[in-house]
Backbone bond lengths (Angstrom), bond angles and torsions (degrees), N, CA, C in turn:
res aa  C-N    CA-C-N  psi(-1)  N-CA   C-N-CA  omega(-1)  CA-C   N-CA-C  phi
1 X - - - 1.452 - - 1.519 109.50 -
2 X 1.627 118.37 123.42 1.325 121.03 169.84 1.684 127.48 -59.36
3 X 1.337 109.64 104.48 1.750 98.50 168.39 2.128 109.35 -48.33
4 X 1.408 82.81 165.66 1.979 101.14 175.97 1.611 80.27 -49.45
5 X 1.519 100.91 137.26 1.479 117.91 172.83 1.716 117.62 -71.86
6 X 1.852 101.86 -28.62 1.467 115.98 169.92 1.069 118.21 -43.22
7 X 1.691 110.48 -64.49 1.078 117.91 -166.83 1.580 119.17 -94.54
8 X 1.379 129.46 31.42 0.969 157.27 119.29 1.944 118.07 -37.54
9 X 1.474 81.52 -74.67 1.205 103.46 -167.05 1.799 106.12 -61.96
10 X 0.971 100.25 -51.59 1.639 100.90 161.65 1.455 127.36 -25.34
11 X 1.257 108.67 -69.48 1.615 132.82 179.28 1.421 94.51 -46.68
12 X 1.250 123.52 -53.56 1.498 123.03 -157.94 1.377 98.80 -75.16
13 X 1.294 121.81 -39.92 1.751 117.32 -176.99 1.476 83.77 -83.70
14 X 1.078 151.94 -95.58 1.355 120.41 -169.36 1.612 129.32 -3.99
15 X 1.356 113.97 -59.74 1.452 125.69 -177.50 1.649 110.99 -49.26
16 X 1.858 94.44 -51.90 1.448 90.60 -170.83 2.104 112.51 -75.86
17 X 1.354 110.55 4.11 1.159 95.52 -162.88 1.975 97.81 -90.64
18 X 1.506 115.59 -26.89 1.326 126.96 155.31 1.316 118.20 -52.62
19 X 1.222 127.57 -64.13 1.505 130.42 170.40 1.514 120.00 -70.35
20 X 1.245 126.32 -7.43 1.253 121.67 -162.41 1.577 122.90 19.98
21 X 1.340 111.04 39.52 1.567 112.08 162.23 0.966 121.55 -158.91
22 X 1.755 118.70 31.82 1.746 126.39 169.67 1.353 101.94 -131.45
23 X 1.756 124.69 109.52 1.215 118.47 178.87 1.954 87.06 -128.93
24 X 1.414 111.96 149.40 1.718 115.02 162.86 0.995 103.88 -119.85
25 X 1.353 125.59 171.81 1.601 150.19 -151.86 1.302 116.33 -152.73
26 X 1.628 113.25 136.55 1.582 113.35 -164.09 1.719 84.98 -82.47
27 X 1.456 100.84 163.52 1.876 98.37 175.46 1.228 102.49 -130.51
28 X 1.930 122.90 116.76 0.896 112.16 -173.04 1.457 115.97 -116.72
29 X 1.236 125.49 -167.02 1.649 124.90 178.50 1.588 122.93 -65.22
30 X 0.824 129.20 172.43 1.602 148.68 -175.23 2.010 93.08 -80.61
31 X 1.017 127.60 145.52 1.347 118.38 178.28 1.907 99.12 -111.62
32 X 1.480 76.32 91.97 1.745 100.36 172.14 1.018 125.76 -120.82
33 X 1.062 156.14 -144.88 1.176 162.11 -121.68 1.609 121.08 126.93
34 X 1.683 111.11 10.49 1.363 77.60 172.11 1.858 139.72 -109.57
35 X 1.406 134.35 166.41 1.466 132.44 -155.88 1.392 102.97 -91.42
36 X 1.310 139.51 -38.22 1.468 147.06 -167.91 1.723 128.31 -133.81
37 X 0.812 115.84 91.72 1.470 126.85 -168.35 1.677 104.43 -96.41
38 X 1.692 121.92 120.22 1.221 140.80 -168.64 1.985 93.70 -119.96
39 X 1.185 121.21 87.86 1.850 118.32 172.33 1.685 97.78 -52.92
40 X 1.395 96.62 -175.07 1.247 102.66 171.02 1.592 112.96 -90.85
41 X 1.624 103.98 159.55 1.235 108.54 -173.72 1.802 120.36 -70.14
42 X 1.299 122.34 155.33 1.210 109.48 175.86 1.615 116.89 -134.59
43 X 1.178 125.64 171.79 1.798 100.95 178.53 1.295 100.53 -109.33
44 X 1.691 101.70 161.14 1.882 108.81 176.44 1.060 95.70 -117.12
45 X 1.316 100.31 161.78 1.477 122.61 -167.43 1.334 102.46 -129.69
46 X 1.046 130.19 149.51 1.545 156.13 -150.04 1.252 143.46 27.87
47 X 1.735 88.07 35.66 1.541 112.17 130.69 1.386 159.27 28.57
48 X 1.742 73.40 -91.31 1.585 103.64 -152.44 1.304 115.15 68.58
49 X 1.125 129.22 -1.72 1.704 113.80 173.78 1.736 95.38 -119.91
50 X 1.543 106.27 121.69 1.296 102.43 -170.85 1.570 107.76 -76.28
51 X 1.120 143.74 -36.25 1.075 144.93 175.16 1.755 129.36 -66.71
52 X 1.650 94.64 -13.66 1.825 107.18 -170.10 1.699 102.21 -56.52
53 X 1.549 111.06 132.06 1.040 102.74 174.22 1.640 109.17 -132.99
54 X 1.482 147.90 148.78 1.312 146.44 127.62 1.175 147.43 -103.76
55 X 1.510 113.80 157.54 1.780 111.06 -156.05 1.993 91.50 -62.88
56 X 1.498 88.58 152.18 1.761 92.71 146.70 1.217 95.17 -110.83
57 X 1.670 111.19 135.19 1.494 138.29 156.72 1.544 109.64 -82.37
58 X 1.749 100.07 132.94 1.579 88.29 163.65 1.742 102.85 -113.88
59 X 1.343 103.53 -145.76 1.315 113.57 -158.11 1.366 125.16 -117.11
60 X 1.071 142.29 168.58 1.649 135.19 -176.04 1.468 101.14 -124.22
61 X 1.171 118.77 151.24 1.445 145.58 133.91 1.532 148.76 -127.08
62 X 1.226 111.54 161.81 1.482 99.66 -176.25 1.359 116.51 -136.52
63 X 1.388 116.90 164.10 1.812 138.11 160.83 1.298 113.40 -125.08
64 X 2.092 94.18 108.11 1.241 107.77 155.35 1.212 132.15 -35.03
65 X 1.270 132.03 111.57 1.777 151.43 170.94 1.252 120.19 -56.36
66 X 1.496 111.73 -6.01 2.055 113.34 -148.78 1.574 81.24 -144.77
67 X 1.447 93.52 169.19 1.780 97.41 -179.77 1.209 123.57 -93.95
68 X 1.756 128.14 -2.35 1.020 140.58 -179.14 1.640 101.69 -132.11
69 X 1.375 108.48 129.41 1.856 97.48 179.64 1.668 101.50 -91.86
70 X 0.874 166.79 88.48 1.502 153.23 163.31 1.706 118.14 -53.57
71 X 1.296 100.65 121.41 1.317 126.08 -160.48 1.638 109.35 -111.50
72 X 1.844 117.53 88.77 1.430 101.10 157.87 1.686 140.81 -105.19
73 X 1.560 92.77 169.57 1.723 88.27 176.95 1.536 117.77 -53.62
74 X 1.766 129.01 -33.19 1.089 100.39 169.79 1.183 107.94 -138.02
75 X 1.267 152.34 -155.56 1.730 138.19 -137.03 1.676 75.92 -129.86
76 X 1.502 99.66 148.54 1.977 115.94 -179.56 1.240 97.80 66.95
77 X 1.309 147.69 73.84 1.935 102.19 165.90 1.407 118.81 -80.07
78 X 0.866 123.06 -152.22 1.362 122.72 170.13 1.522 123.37 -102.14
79 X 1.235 130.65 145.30 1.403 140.07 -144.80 1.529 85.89 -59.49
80 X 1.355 109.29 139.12 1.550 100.16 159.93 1.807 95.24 116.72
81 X 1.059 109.35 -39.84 1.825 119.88 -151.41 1.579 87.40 -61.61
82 X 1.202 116.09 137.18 1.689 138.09 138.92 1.476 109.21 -44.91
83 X 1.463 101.01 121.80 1.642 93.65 169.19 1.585 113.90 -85.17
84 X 1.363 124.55 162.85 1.482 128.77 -170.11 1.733 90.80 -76.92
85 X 1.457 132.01 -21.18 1.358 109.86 -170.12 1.755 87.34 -174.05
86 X 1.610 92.61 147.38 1.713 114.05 174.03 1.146 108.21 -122.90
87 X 1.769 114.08 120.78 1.673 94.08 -176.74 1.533 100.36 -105.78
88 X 1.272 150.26 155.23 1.157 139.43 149.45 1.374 117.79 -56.73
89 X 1.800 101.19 155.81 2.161 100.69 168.45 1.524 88.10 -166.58
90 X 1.409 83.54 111.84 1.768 140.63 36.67 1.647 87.36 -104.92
91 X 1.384 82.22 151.57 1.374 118.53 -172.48 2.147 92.59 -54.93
92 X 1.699 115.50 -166.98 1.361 129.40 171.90 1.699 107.14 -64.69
93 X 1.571 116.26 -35.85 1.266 117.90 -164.76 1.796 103.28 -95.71
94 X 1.086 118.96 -21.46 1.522 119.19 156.21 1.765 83.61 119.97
95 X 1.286 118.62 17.91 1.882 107.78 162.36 1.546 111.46 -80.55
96 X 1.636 117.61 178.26 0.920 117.97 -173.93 1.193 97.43 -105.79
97 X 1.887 118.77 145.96 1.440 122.57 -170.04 1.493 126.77 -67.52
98 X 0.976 103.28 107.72 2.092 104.25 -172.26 1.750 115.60 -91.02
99 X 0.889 116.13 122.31 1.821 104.27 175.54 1.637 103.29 -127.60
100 X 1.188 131.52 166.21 1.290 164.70 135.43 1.562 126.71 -28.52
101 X 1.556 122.43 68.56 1.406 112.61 -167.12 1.897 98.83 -59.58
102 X 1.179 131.56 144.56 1.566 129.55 177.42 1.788 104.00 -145.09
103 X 1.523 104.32 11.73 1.868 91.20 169.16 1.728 84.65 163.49
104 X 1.657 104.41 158.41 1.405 108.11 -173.60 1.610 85.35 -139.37
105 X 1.460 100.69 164.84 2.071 111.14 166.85 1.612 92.10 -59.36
106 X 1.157 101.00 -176.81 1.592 120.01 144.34 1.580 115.62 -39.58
107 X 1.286 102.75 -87.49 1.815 125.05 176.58 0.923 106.37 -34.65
108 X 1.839 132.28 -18.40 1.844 112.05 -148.45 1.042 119.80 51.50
109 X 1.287 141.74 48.63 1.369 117.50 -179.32 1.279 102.99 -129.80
110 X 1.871 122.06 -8.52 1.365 103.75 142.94 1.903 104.97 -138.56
111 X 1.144 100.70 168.59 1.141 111.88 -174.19 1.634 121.48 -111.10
112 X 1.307 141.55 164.91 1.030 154.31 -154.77 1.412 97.85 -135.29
113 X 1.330 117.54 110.16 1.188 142.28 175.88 1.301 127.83 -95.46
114 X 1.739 139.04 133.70 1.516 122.62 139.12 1.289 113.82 -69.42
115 X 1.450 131.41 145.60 1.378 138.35 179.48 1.701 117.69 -100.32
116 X 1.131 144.43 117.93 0.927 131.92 -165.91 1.993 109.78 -74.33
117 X 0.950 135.08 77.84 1.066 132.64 -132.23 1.483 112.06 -169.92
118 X 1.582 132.56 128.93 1.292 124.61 169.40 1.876 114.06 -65.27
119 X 0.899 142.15 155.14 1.993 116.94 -8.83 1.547 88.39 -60.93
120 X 1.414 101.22 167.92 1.410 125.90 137.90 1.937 141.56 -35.90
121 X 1.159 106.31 94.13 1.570 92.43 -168.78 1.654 92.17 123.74
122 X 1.343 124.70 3.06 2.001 97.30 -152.49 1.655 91.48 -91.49
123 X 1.490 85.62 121.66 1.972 97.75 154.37 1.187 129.81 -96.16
124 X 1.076 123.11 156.36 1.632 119.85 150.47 1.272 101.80 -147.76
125 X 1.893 112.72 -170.37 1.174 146.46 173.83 1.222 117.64 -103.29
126 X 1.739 115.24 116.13 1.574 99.53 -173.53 1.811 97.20 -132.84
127 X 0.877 108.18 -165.91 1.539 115.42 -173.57 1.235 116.49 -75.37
128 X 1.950 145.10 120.28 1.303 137.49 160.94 1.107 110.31 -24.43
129 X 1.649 131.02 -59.32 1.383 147.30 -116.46 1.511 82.00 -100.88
130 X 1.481 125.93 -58.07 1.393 139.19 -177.05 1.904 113.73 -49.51
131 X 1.310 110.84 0.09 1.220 105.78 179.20 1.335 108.55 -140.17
132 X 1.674 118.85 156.57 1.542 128.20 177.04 1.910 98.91 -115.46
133 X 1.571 76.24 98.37 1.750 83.49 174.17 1.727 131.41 -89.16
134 X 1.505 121.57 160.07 1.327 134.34 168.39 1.120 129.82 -158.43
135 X 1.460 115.32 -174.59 2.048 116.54 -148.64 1.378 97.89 -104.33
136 X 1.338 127.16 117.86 1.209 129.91 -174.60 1.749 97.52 -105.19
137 X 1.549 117.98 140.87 1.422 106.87 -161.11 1.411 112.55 -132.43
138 X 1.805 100.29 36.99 1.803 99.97 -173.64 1.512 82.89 -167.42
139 X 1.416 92.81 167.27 1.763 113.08 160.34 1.379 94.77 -134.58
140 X 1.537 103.17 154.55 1.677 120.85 157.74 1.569 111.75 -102.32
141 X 1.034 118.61 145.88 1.389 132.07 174.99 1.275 122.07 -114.03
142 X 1.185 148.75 97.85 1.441 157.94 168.77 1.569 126.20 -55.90
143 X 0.991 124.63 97.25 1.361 102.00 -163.91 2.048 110.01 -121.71
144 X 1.360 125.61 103.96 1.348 130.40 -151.44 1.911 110.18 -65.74
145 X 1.446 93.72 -43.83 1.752 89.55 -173.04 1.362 106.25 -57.21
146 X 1.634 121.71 -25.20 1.861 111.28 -153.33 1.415 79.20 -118.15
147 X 1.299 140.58 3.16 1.568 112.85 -177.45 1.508 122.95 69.94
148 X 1.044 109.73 17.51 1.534 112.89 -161.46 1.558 111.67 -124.73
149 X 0.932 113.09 149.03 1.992 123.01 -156.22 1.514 86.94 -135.95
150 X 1.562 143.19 136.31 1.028 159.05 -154.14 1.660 117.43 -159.52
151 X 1.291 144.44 102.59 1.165 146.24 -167.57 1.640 114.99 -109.63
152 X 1.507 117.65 96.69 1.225 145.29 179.91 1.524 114.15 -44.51
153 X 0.920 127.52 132.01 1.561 118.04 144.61 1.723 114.57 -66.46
154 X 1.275 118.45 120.53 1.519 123.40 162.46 1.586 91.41 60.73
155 X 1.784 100.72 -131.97 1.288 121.55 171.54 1.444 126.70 -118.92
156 X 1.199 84.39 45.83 1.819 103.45 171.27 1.194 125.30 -104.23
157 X 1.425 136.77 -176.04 1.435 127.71 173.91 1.664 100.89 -122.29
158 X 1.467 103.37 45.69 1.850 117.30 151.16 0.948 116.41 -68.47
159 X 1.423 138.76 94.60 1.821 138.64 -177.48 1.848 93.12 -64.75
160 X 0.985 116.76 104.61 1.900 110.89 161.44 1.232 119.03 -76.11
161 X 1.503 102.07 -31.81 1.858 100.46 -164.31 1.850 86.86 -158.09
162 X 1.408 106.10 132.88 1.244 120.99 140.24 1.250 148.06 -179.94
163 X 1.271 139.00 147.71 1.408 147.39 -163.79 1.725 111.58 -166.99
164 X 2.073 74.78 163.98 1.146 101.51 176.31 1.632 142.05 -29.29
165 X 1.169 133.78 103.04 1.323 124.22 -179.74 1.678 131.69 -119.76
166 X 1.000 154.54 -171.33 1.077 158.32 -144.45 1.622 104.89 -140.26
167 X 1.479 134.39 91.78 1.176 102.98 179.29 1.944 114.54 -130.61
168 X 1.756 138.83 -160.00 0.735 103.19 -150.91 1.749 118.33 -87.84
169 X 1.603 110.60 171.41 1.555 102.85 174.72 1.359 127.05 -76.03
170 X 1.305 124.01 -169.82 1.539 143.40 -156.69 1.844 86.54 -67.62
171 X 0.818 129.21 -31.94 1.785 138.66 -141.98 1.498 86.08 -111.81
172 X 0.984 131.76 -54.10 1.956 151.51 -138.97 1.245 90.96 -135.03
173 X 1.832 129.79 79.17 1.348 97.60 -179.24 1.746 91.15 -105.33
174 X 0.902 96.29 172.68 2.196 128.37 167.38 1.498 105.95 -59.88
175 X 1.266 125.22 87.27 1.876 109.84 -175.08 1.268 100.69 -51.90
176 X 0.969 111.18 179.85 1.510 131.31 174.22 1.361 115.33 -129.62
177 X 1.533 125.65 151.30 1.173 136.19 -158.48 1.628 123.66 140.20
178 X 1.572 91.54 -172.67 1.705 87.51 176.18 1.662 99.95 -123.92
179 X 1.278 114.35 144.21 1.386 149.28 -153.53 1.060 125.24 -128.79
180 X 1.613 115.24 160.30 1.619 102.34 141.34 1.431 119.95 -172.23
181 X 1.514 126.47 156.12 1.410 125.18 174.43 1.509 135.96 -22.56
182 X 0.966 130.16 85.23 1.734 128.12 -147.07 1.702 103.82 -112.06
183 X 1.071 110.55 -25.15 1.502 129.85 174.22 1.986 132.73 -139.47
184 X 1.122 106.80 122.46 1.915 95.22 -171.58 1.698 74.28 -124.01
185 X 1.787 92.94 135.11 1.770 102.20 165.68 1.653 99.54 -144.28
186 X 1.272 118.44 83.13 1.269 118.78 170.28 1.515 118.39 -52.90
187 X 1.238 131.71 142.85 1.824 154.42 -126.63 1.218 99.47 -134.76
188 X 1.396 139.69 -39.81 1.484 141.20 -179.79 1.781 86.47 67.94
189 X 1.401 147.25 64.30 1.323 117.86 179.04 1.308 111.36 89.88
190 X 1.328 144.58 55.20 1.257 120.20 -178.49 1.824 97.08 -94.07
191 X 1.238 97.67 164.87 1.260 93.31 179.59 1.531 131.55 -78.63
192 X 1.470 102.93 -24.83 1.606 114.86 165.73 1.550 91.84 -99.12
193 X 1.099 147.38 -95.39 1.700 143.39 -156.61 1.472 137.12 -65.41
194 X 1.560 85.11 0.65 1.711 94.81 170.98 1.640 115.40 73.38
195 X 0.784 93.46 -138.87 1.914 117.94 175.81 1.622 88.90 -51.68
196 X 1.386 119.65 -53.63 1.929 102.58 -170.45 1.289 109.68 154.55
197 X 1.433 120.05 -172.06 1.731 119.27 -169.15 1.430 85.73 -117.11
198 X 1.623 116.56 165.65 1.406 135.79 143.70 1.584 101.75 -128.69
199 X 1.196 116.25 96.20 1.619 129.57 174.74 1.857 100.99 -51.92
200 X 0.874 84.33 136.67 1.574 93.09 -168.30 2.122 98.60 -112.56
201 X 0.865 118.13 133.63 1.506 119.79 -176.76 1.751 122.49 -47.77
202 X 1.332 109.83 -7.79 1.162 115.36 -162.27 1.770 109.84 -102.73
203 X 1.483 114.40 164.95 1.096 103.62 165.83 1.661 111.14 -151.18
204 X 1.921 97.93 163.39 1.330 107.93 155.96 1.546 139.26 -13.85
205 X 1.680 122.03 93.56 1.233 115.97 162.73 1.332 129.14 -62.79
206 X 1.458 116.54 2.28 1.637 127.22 -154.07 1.772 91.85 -125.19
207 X 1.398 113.22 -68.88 1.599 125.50 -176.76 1.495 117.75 -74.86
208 X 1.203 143.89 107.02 0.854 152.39 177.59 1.766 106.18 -89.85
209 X 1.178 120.86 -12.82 1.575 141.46 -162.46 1.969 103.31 -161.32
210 X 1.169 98.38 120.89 1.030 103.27 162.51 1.941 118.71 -157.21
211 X 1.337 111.99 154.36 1.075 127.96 -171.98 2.273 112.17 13.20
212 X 1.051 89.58 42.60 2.024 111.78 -168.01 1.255 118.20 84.55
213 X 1.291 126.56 31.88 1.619 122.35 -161.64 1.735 80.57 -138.70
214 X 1.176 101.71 -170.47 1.414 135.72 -171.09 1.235 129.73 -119.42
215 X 1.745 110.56 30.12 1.116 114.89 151.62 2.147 94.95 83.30
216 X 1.207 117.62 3.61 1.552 120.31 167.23 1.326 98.47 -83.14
217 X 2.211 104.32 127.66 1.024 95.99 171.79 1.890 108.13 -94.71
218 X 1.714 102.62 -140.19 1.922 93.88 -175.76 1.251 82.74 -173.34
219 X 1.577 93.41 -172.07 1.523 108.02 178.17 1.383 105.46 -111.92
220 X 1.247 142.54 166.50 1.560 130.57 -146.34 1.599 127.32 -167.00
221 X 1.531 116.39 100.39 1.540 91.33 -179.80 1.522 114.52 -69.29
222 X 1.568 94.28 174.29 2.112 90.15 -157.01 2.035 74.03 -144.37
223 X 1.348 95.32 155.18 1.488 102.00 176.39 1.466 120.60 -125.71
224 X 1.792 98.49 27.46 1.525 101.27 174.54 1.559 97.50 -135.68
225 X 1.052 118.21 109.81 1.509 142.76 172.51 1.420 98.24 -40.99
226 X 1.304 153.58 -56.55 1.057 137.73 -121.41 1.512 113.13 -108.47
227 X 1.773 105.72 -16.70 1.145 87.65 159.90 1.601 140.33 -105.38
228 X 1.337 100.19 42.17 1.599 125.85 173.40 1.452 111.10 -59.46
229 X 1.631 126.01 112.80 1.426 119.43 174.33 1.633 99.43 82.79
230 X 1.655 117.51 35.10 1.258 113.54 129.94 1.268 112.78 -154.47
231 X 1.556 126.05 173.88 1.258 131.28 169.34 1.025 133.65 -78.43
232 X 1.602 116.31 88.34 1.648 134.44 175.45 1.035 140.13 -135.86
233 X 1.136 108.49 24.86 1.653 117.92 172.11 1.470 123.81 -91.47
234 X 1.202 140.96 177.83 1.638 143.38 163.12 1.475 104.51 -68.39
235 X 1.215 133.63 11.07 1.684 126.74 -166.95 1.924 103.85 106.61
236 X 0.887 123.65 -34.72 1.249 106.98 164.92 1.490 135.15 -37.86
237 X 1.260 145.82 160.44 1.077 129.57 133.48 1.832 123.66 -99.31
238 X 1.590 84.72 134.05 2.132 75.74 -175.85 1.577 91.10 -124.20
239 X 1.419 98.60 158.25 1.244 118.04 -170.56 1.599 110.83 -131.71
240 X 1.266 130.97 -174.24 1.363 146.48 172.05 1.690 92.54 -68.41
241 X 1.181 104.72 160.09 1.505 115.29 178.62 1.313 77.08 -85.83
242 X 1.145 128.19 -101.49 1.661 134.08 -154.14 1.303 109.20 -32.88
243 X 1.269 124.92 14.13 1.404 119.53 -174.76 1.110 98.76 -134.58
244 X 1.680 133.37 -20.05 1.229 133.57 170.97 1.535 115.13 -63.65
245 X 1.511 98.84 -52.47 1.398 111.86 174.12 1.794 126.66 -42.36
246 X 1.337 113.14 -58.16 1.098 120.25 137.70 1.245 140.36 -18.92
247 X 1.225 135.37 -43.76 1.769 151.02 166.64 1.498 98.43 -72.28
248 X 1.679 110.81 -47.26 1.418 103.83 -154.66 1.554 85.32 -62.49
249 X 1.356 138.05 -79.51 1.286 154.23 -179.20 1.503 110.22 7.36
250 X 1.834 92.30 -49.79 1.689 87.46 176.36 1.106 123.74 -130.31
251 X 1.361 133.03 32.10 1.826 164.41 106.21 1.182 118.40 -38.02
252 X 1.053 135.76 67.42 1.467 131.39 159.87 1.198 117.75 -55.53
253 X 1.235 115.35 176.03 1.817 112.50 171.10 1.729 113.87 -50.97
254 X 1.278 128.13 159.77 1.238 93.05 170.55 0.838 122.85 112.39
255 X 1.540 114.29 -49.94 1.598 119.68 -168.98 1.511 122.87 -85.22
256 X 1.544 108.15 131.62 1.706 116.66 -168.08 1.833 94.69 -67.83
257 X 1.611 81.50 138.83 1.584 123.63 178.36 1.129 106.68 -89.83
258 X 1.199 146.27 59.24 1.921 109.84 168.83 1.171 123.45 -97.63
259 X 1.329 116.55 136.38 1.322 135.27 -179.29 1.588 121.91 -105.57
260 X 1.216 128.64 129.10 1.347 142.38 -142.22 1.278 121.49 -158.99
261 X 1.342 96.20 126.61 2.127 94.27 -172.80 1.100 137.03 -48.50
């Protein structure tokens, strides 16, 4: 389970202002704008058609522009309508608000969002105009029985990166679902998270409060090797630093989480 990312982040500018040689850095998006991302093509194999080929698609995300995102149940409502949810941005911890583009109208003119947000799963419809979008070009995959975290090309079944991880127990379990990267705060070394967090959109069925945060778990460097490839965490997943690093590299903000039994 991720502590408040603030007060994380604190400690570490604290740290570096004693040592004068440990500072971390928020990591943010490419300043794009774009709606549809086509990867390059690749060929499949076993077929039977030696030549059959299909696109890998990747993925979109966005940052709210406005200080309140308004989130409805269905795309346009009508003047007047209550939205199903308001998120603030910057977010509670003082980041900027990231969501999950997952479907647009026709027009584009609004989009279909994951919300980083309890329950689990919550969508809405929020405004094109209301967001600064970009091309997210992987998914991570979580997977609880084998312990194992796996990083996709696009929407293909290209394994790029994967290993062993640590995730939560019988008591503390790992929800399951689909997700996504909403925050990266690299640690330089932290002393509990190593290399750093990637807050993952999802949260705690058990913690409603944890270590000053809100019960959001993440993905996590961990600085004890050994418990790689079993279930022991609070709901987090932690990994090898050198292996965190790696994901981050090709995880941008943005990038879908799913987690799976």
């Amino acid at each position: 389970m991720r502590r408040r990312l603030g007060l994380v982040a604190a400690l570490v500018a604290a740290i570096a202002v004693a040592s004068a040689g440990i500072a971390f850095a928020v990591t943010r998006p490419p300043n794009t704008t774009t709606l549809a991302v086509v990867a390059d093509e690749f060929r499949v194999r076993g077929t039977g058609v030696a030549d059959a080929i299909v696109p890998i698609h990747g993925f979109q995300a966005g940052e709210a522009v406005i200080p309140a995102l308004a989130a409805y149940d269905t795309p346009a409502p009508p003047p007047g309508a209550v939205p199903a949810a308001v998120l603030p941005n910057p977010t509670h911890e003082g980041y900027p608000l990231v969501v999950s583009v997952i479907e647009a109208t026709d027009d584009g003119s609004w989009l279909r969002v994951r919300l980083p947000k309890r329950p689990n799963g919550s969508v809405g419809w929020v405004r094109a105009t209301e967001l600064r979008t970009w091309a997210v070009p992987n998914r991570i995959e979580v997977q609880l029985s084998t312990n194992q975290l796996r990083v996709y090309e696009g929407d293909s079944d290209r394994v790029l990166f994967a290993a062993s991880v640590s995730t939560g127990t019988a008591s503390t379990p790992t929800p399951l679902g689909d997700f996504f990267i909403d925050i990266i705060v690299p640690l330089d070394g932290h002393q509990v998270y190593g290399w750093g967090q990637m807050s993952v959109s999802g949260f705690s069925n058990v913690f409603e409060r944890f270590g000053g945060g809100i019960g959001q778990i993440a993905i996590h460097g961990w600085n004890n090797d050994s418990v790689m490839g079993r279930s022991a965490s609070n709901g987090c997943v932690r990994m090898r630093n050198v292996d965190i690093a790696q994901v981050a590299a090709l995880a941008p903000l943005g990038t879908p989480v799913t987690i799976v039994a």
